[in-house]
N, C-alpha and C positions, 0 to 999 in steps of 0.2 A: 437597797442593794442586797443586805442579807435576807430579804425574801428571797431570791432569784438563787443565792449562792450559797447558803448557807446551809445547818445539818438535813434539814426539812426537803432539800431539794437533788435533784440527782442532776451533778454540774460535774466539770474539768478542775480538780485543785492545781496540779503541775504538770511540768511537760521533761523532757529528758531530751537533750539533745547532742550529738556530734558535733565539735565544730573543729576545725582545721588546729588554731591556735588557740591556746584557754590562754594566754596572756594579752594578746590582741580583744579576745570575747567578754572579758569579762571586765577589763578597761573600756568596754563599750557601754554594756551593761552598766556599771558605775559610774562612769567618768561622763558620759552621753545622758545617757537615761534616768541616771538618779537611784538606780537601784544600792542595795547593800547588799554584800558578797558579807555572808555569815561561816562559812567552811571552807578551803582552799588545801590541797595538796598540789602534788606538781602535774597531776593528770585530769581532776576533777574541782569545779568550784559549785556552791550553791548562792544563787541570787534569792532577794526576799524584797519585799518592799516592809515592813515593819521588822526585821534584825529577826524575827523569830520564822516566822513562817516561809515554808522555801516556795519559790514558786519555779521557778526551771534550775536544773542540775546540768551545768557545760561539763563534756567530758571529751577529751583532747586523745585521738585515737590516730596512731601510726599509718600511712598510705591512704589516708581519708583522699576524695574527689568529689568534685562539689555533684549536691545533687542533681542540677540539669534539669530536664524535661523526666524527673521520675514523681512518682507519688509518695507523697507525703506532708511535711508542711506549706498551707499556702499561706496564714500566717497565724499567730497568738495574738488573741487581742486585752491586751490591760485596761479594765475597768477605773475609772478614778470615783471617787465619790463624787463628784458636783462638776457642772460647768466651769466654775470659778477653778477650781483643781485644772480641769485641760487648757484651759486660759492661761494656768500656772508655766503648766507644760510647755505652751506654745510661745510665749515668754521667753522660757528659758532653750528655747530648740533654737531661737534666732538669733542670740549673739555667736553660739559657736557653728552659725551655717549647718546645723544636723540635716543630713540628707533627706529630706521629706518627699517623697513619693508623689504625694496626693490629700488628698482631704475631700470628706462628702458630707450630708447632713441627711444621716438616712432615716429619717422622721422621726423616727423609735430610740435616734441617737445620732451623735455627732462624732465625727472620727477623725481623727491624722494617722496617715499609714507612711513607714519605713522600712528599714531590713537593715539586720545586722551584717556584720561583716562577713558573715556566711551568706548572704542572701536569704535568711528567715525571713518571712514577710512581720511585719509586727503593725499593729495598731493602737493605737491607745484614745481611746473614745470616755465621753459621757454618756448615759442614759437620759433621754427627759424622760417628763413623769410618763407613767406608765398609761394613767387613764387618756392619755392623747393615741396610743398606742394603735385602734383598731377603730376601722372605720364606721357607719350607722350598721354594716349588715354583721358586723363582728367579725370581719376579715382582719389579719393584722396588716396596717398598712408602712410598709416597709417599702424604700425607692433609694434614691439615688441624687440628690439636688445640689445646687451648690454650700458650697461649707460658707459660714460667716466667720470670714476671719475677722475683721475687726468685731463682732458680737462677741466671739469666746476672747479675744487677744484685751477686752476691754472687762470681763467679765470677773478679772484679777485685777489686784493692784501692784503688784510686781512678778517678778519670775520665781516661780516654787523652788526650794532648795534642795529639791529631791522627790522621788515620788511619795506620794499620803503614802500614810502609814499603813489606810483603808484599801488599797488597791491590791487586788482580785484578776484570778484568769477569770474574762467575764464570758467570753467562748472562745472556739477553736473551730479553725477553718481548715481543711484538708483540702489538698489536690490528690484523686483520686483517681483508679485506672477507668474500674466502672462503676460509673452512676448510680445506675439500678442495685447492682450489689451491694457497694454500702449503704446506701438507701437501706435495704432491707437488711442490713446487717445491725444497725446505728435503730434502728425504729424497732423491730421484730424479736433480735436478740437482747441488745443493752435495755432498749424499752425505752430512749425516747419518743417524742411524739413531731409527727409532722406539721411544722407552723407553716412552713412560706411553698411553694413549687411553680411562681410566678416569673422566675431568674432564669430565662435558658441557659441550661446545661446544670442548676445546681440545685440543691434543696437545703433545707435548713429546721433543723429540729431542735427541739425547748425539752423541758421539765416544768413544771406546773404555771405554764402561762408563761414564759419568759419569751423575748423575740428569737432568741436563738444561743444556745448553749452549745452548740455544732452545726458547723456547715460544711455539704462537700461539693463538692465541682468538677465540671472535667473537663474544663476550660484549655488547659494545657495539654489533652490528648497524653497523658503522662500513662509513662511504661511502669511497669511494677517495679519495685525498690528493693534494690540491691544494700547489704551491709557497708559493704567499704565506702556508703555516701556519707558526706554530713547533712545536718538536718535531723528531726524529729526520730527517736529510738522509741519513747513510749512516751503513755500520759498516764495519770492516776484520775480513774471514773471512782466519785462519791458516791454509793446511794442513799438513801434517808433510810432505810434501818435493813434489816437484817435477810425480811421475806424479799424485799425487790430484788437485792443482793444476790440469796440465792435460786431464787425464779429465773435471773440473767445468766445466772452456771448451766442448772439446766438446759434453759432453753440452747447456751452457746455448744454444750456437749451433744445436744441432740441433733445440732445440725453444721456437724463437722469443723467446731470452732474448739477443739478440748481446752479444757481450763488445768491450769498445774497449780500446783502448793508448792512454792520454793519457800523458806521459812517462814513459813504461817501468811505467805504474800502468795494471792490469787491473781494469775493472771490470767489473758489470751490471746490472740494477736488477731488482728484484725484481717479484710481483703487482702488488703497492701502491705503488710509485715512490721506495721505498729504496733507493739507492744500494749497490752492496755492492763495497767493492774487495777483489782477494786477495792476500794476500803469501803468501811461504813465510819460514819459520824455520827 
């Protein structure tokens, strides 16, 4: 997993989002999910899965409306370290009936999909090994099949008491206005790379061989995102050092994406009005 996500690679660490209620969202987060709320005021909370590390910041904003059919979050999806960890998960999602969505086995990885009380989409998947990943011509083969629930539900010995400590945004899925523009926005400017374009309506890009570290779609025919929604405000894009970092300013100021300095925080915002800030690690 810290191949894929770690200082070496160019991934999603957190995400920032709106939500209606921070005492409803973050009782979810916690009390549903297993996460730890490490910072709380009466407007903003931070979730983590290891008490240090944040990985989304709920921020509780006056005259919020849900986001609808606009663009932006289709969902986050949390990475766990092992089979046996989603097993954990899945365990512990069925004594309090957690609303579950769905579930697939999308060869590259196994997933259970839900939403929070906002209607974020959320997943929480394992990876299998990597070397199963891509088929004899080198194509990655990525689908769609049934989920093994008794395989992952058997795969633990009881229900996890929370989420790993290890667990990671492993990507991010958007619903987008158009296609082709973040496409060439997500590939051209940021500098990921194109893996998948086999999914009508979406595409799906990596950083050094991952299945996907972003994915966008326009599945939902989604209008461009207005402020006063809840739902995704921004993400923080890692790069592995300092030249990719500023090769993506560049490129983003060359072609009408400007980048700002707000205290020593580079940001830009994307098609659709997601915020993107970048650090290096």
């Amino acid at each position: 997993m810290s191949n894929y996500h770690g200082p070496f690679t160019l991934h999603i660490s957190e995400l920032h989002l709106f939500v209606a209620d921070l005492t409803r969202s973050t009782a979810f987060y916690r009390d549903a999910l297993g996460f730890k709320v490490v910072a709380h005021d009466d407007c903003t909370a931070d979730v983590s899965a290891d008490g240090i590390t944040r990985l989304l910041r709920l921020s509780e904003k006056p005259g919020l409306v849900p986001r609808g059919r606009t663009a932006g979050l289709y969902h986050v999806a949390f990475l766990l370290p092992s089979r046996a960890a989603l097993g954990g998960f899945l365990r512990r999602a069925i004594a309090p009936q957690l609303p579950i969505q769905g579930a697939a086995d999308h060869r590259v990885s196994e997933a259970i999909y839900l939403a929070d009380p906002d209607e974020n989409g959320i997943e929480i998947y394992a990876d299998r090994e990597d070397a199963g990943w891509r088929d004899e011509s080198g194509n990655l083969d990525m689908g769609t099949d049934p989920f093994d629930y008794s395989g992952v539900y058997y795969a633990a010995e009881d229900a996890s008491p929370g989420m790993p400590a290890e667990t990671v945004i492993g990507h991010l899925h958007l619903a987008v206005h158009n296609l082709d523009e973040s496409l060439s926005f997500y590939r051209d400017v940021i500098g990921l790379t194109l893996t998948a374009d086999t999914y009508p309506g979406a595409f799906f890009l990596s950083s050094k061989g991952y299945h996907h570290h972003l994915a966008v779609n326009a599945w939902e025919h989604a209008m461009r995102r207005t402020t006063d929604r809840t739902g995704l405000v921004g993400t923080t894009v890692v790069f592995p050092d300092c030249e990719s970092a500023q090769a993506a300013v560049a490129r983003a100021n060359a072609t009408g994406f400007p980048v700002t300095d707000a205290e020593g925080m580079l940001s830009c915002v994307d098609p659709d009005g997601t915020i993107l800030y970048f650090t290096v690690i």
